[in-house]
SEVO-9700 format. One line per field, with one value per residue (C-alpha): residue in three letters; y, z, x. Coordinates in steps of 0.2 Angstrom, whole numbers. Layout:
# SEVO-9700
r	(ALA_...)
yy	(Y_...)
zz	(Z_...)
xx	(X_...)
# end
This chain:
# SEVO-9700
r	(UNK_UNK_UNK_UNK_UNK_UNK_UNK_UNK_UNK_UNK_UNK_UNK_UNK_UNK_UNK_UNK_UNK_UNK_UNK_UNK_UNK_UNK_UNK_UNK_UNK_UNK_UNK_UNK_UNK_UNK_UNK_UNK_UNK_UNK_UNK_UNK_UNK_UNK_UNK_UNK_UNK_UNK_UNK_UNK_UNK_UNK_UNK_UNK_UNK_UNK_UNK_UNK_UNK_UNK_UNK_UNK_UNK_UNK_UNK_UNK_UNK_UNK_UNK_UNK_UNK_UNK_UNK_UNK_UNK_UNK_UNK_UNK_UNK_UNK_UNK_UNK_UNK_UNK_UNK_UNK_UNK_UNK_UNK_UNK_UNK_UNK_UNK_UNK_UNK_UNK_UNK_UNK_UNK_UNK_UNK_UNK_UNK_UNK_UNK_UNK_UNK_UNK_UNK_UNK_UNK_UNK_UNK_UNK_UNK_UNK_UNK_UNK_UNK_UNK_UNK_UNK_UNK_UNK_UNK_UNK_UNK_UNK_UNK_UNK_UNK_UNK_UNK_UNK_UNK_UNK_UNK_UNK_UNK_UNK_UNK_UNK_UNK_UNK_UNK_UNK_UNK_UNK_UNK_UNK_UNK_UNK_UNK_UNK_UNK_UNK_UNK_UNK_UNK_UNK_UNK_UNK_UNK_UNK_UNK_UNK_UNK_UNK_UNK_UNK_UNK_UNK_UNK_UNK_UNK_UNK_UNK_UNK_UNK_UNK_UNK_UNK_UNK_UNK_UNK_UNK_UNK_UNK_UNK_UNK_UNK_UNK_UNK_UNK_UNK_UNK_UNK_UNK_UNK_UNK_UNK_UNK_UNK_UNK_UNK_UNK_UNK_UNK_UNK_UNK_UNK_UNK_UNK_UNK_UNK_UNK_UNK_UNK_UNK_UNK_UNK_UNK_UNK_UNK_UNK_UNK_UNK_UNK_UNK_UNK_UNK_UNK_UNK_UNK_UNK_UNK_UNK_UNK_UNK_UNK_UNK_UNK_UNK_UNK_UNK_UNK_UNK_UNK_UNK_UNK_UNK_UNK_UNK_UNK_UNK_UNK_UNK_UNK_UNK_UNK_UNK_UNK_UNK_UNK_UNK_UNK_UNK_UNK_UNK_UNK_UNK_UNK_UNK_UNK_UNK_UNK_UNK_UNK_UNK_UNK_UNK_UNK_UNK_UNK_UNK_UNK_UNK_UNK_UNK_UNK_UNK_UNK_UNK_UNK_UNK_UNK_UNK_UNK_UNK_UNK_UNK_UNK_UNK_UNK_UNK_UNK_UNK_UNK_UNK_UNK_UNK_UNK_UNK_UNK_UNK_UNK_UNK_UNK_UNK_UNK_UNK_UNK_UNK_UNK_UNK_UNK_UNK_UNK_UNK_UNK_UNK_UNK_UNK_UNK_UNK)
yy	(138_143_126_114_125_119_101_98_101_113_122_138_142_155_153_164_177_194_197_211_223_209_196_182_185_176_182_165_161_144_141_128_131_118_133_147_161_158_169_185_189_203_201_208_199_208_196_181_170_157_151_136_125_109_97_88_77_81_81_99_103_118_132_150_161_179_196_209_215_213_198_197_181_187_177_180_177_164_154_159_162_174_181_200_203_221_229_248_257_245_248_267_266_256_267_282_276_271_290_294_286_293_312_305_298_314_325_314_314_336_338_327_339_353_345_343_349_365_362_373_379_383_396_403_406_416_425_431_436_448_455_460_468_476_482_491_500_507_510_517_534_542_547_546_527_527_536_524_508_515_521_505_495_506_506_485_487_499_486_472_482_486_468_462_474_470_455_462_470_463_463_474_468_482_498_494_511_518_535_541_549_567_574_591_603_599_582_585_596_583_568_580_583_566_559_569_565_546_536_523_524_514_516_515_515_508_494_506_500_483_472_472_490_489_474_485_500_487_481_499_502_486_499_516_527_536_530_540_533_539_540_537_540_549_559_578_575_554_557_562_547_535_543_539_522_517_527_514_497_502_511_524_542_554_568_576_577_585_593_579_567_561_554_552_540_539_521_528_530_512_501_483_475_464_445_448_462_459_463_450_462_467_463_455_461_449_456_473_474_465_477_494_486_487_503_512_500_509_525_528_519_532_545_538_536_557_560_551_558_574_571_565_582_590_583_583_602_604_593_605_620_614_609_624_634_624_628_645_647)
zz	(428_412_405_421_417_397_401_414_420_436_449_456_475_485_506_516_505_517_515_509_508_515_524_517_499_500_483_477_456_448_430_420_405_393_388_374_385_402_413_419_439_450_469_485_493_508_524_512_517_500_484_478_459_459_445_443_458_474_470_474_461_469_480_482_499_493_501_504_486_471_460_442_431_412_396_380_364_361_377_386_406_412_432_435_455_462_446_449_442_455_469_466_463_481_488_482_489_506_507_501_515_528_522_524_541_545_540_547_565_562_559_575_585_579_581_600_609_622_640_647_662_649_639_654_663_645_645_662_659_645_654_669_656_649_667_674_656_659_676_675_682_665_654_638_641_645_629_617_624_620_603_599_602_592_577_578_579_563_553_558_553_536_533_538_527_511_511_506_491_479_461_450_431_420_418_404_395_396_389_400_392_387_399_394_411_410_412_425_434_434_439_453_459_455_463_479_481_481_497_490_494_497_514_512_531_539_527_513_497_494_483_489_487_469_471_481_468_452_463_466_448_440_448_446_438_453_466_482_491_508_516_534_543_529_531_526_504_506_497_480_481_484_471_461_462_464_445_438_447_443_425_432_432_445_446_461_479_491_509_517_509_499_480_469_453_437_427_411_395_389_406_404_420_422_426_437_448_460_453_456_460_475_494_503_518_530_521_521_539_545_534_540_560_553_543_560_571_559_560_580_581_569_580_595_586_582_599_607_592_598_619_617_607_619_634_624_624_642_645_635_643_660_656_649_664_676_665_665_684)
xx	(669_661_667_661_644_644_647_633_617_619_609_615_610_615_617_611_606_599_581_578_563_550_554_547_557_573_582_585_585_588_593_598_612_602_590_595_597_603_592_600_601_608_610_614_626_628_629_630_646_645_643_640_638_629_630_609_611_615_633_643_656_664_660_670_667_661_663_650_648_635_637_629_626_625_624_632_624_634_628_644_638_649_652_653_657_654_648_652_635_626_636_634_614_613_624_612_598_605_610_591_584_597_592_574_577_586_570_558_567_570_550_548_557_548_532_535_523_529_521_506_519_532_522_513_532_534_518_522_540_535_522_532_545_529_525_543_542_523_530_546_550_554_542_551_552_533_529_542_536_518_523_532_516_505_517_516_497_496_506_497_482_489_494_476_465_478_467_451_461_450_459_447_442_445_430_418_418_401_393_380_365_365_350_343_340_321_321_335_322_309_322_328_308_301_317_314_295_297_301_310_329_345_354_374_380_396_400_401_398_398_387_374_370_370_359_347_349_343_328_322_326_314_298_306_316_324_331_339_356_359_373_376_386_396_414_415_421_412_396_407_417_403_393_406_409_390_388_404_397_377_380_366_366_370_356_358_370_361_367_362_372_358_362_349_353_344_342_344_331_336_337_338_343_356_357_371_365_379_396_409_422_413_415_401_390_400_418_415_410_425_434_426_432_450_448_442_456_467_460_460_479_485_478_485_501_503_495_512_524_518_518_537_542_533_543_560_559_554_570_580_572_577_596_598_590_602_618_614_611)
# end
């Protein structure tokens, strides 16, 4: 072959080579052995039937029927145009990606079957379902099933609650350490009195503290040099805590809590005010009320919750008391 090649001009064609990829790219090289460096090819025979040599007319010198395999045409750098049929690292790459695109065929057709779409009547029919099993339990004659089934619920509702308020956690920068002025007990005297007599003040209501509190407090602070928080409504033990956390985010002073959960905050001797007045590690008005709902959801569920635990002890005893009244009769 190699020989018939040296000694004339040829043309190499392949018949009915499969189109692959596009449709209109038929695969088909033509080369001539009069140049230095007979031009490398690789093709797909799969579906081809023949392979034929032409000398520079029309003339066929020989043909060879091929099977389904790869066949590559190489050139040595002596000129030498060698054959390699079914080259092994090709057939392996081909046989790679045809198992590529099966897997993604196989994904594609799994995410369509998720994807399908579950009928209006099919999910009513559900609904319904566990509604009538949540009816016989509220309905049974026991009450220990009654007071389970309730308890169950409130337990999932308390978690869910949990979960939700987790994402108001916002992650806190670490607390500038501060020294708060030394005040002597007459200028506390006169803060407390002064502080008392002016009207300005800061209400801190449901949404606790949030930033725009503090934002409030510096506002108050750019005229005075007190400024009263109150707090309302406000838990037994609250006003501490919120005096607290308002002295960290504000870097004022706490003069005086009063009985009516009444804060009043000095600015210090040297204020300068802030450009941010608003600390970033706050929750905003919007936030913080979503979050105090939860807090109270939370609140009420986990009294409803002992309120049950205690109703079922309760009737557990009375059970007790009664088998043992009938065995002793």
């Amino acid at each position: 072959m190699s020989s018939v090649l040296r000694r004339s001009h040829c043309i190499l064609s392949f018949s009915s080579l499969p189109r692959l990829f596009h449709s209109n790219s038929s695969l088909v090289k033509y080369s001539t052995p009069s140049s230095s460096n007979f031009s490398r090819g690789l093709y797909d025979l799969r579906g081809s039937n023949m392979f034929r040599i032409f000398d520079g007319g029309n003339r066929m010198l020989g043909f060879r029927l091929l099977s389904n395999s790869c066949v590559g045409v190489k050139a040595d750098s002596d000129g030498v145009v060698r054959f390699t049929f079914g080259d092994s690292r090709n057939d392996k790459s081909l046989m790679r990606s045809s198992k590529e695109e099966d897997k993604g065929r196989m994904v594609v057709k799994e995410t369509e079957k998720k994807k399908k779409k579950v009928s209006k009547k099919r999910k009513v029919n559900e609904l319904r379902f566990y509604r009538l099993k949540a009816k016989k339990k509220l309905k049974s004659p026991n009450p220990a099933v009654r007071i389970r089934y309730k308890l169950q619920k409130a337990k999932r509702k308390e978690a869910w609650l949990i979960e939700k308020l987790r994402n108001f956690e916002i992650p806190k920068a670490p607390a500038e350490t501060y020294d708060p002025e030394s005040l002597t007990e007459e200028e506390i005297f006169y803060l407390k009195r002064t502080g008392e007599k002016k009207k300005n003040y800061v209400p801190v209501g449901r949404r606790g503290v949030f930033g725009g509190v503090v934002l409030n407090m510096h506002q108050h602070w750019k005229n005075h040099e007190t400024v009263k928080v109150v707090c309302k409504p406000c838990r037994p033990g609250q006003v501490h805590e919120i005096a607290e956390e308002l002295s960290q985010l504000s870097k004022g002073t706490v003069i005086d809590i009063k009985p009516d959960n009444t804060v009043i905050f000095y600015r210090g001797k040297n204020y300068v005010q802030p450009k941010v007045m608003s600390p970033p590690d706050t929750l905003s008005k919007a936030k913080a009320l979503e979050k105090y709902k939860y807090q109270q959801s939370l609140e009420h569920t986990g009294q409803f919750i002992e309120k049950l635990e205690k109703e079922l002890e309760e009737y557990q005893e009375h059970l007790a008391r009664y088998r043992k009244g009938k065995d002793s009769a």
